[in-house]
Every structure is written in C-alpha cells, then in structure tokens.
N, C-alpha and C positions, 0 to 999 in steps of 0.2 A: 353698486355697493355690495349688495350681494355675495357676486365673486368676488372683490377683492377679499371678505371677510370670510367665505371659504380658502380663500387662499392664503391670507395671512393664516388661519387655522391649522392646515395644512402643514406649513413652513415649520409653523409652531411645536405642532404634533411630532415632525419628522427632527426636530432640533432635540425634542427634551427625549425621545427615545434613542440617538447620539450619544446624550448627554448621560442616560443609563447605560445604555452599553459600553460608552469611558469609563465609569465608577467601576459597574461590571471588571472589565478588564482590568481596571488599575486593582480594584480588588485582588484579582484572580494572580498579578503580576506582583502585587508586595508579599502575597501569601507566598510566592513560590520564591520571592528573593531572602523572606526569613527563613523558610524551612533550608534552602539551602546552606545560608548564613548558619546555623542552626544545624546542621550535620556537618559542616567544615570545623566548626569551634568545636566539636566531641573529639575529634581526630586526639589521637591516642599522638606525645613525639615519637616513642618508641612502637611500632607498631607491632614488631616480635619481640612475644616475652622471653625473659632470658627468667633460665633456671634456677629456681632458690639452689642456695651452694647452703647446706646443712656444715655449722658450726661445729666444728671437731677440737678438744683438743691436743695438743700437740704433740706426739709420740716421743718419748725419747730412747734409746737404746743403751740398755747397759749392761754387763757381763755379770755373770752370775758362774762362782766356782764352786761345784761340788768335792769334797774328798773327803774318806776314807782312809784314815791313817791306822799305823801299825806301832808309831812310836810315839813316847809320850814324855817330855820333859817334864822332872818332877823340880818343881817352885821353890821348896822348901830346901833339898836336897843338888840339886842341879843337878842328879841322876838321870839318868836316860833310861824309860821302861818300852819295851820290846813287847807287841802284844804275840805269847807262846802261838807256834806255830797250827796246835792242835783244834783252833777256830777256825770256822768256816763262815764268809759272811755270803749273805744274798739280801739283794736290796734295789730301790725302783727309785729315781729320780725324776724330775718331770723336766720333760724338755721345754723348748722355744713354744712350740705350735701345744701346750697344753698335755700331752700326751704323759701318760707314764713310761720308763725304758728300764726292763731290768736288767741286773748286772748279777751275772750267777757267779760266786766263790771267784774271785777276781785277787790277781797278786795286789798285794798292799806292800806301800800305797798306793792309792789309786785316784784321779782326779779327772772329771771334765769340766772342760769351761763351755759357756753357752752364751750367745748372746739374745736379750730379751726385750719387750718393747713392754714399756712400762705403763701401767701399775701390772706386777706381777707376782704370783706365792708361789715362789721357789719350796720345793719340798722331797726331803731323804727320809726315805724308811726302809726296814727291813730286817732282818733276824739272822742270828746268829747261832749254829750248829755246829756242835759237836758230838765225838763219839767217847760215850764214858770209857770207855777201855783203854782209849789212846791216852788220856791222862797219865800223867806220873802216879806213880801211889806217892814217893816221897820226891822231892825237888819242887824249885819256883814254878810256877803257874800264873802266867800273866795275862788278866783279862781287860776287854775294854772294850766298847762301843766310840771309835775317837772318830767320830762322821761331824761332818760342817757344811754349812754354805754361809756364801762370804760373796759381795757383792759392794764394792769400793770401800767406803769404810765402817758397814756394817757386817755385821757375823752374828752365827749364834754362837750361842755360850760354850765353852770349851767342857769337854767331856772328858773325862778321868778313867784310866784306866787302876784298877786293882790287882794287889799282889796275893798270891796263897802260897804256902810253902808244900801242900799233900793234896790231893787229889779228894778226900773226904771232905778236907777244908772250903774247897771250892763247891762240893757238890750242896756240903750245907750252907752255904752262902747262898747258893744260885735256889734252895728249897724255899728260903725266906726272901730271895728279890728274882722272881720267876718272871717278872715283868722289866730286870734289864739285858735278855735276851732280844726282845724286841725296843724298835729305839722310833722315834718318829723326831725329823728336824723340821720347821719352817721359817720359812723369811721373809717379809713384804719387802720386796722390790719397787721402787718408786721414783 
C-alpha cells in the first residue's frame, strides 16, 4: 500500500505539472494569437500615403490692352483733337510676369495687348516732355495725356485732351496743373 500511494502520488504530481505547463502554453499561445490579431487590424488599407494636393484657385486668363493715343473725339462737338506733334511721351506698363516695360517717345498711337492670369493690376504711367522752344508762340496747341487700359468690359476713365491757341497759354496752364505732365493709370484685372 505504500507503493501504490507513492505511486498514485507520482502519476498525480506528473498530471498537474502537464496540466501547468498546458495553461502555460495555452497562455503563451492566445497571448501570441491576439497580439497578432492586434497588429493585422492596425494595418493601414492605403499603405502609401498619397500627397495633400493643396487647394488653389482657379486661374483665369484674360487680355489686358494698353494705349496711348494721340486723338481725341470731342463729345460735345464731334470734333477730332490731334495731340500737337511737339509732345514727347515716355512711359512703363507692367507686363504678364509683373515687370515694368518702358516705352521711350514711341509714335502715337500706340498699343500693346498682353495676356494675364488673374487677379491682376494692370498699370500705365509716365511723363510727358516737351521743348518750350518748339512751341508755337501763336497757333493751336494741342495737349493730352489719352493713355488707357481696357480689359473686356472694363476701362479706365477716358482722359481729355486740351486746346491752347499761344504758347504762353499753354505754358501758364501747365505752371498751375504741373502735375498733368505726369499721368498714372490702374486697373484690377479679375
């Protein structure tokens, strides 16, 4: 009786240490079936990120005329004013790419067209020279700054040319408006 009760002990002893090292195991074996479970379900669908595409919007392209005239319909009269040959103009437009471009004493009239991508500030300036000598003392004298930008159905506002009949006449005009020698136009382009 003895042995059989080491022995049943035994059997006993060697079952429930099986019986730990199954739990063991089974432990060891769910731990590793969630962690895997568990980094499969993170998985990304898209695995390469695709680029933010930055929100722009949409350019449009539209012409933009500068000119530079010489003749001037008058409203009132339906006359045609001729600006005298003894003005000299010089003046800077801004191109496409932002730049200024000047345009030194150029026959009138004279015009370029550009095309722009919008929003844009189209913009004419420039000054107007003369030589007092070349003046008439007596005869017409026709002045005017008639520069534009025009870009589908916007424009600036029409510029006026003036008459003097003497050379004094105009020169005391020009002592009291010494500021329409120089001219600046602009336009938003949109």
């Amino acid at each position: 009786m003895g042995k059989a009760l080491l022995m049943n002990t035994f059997i006993y002893y060697v079952q429930q240490t099986k019986i730990k090292q199954m739990k063991k195991l089974s432990f060891l074996l769910a731990t590793l079936l969630i962690g895997g479970l568990m980094l499969t379900g993170c998985k990304k669908d898209n695995p390469q990120p695709t680029p933010d595409t930055p929100s722009t919007p949409t350019e449009t392209t539209k012409t933009v005329v500068y000119t530079m005239d010489n003749v001037m319909k008058d409203s009132n009269s339906s006359a045609t004013l001729t600006v005298s040959p003894y003005f000299h103009y010089t003046f800077k437009y801004k191109d496409a790419d932002g730049t200024m471009v000047e345009v030194n004493d150029p026959t009138l009239p004279w015009t370029k067209e550009i095309s722009v991508k919008t929003p844009f500030e189209a913009k004419l300036e420039g000054t107007v020279t003369y030589n007092e000598n070349e003046l008439p003392e007596e005869g017409l004298i026709i002045f005017g700054t008639l520069g534009s930008i025009k870009s589908g159905t916007s424009a600036t506002p029409s510029q006026r040319a003036s008459q003097f009949h003497a050379r004094q006449q105009f020169l005391d005009f020009i002592s009291t408006h010494a500021d329409r020698v120089n001219y600046s136009f602009t336009l938003s382009v949109n």
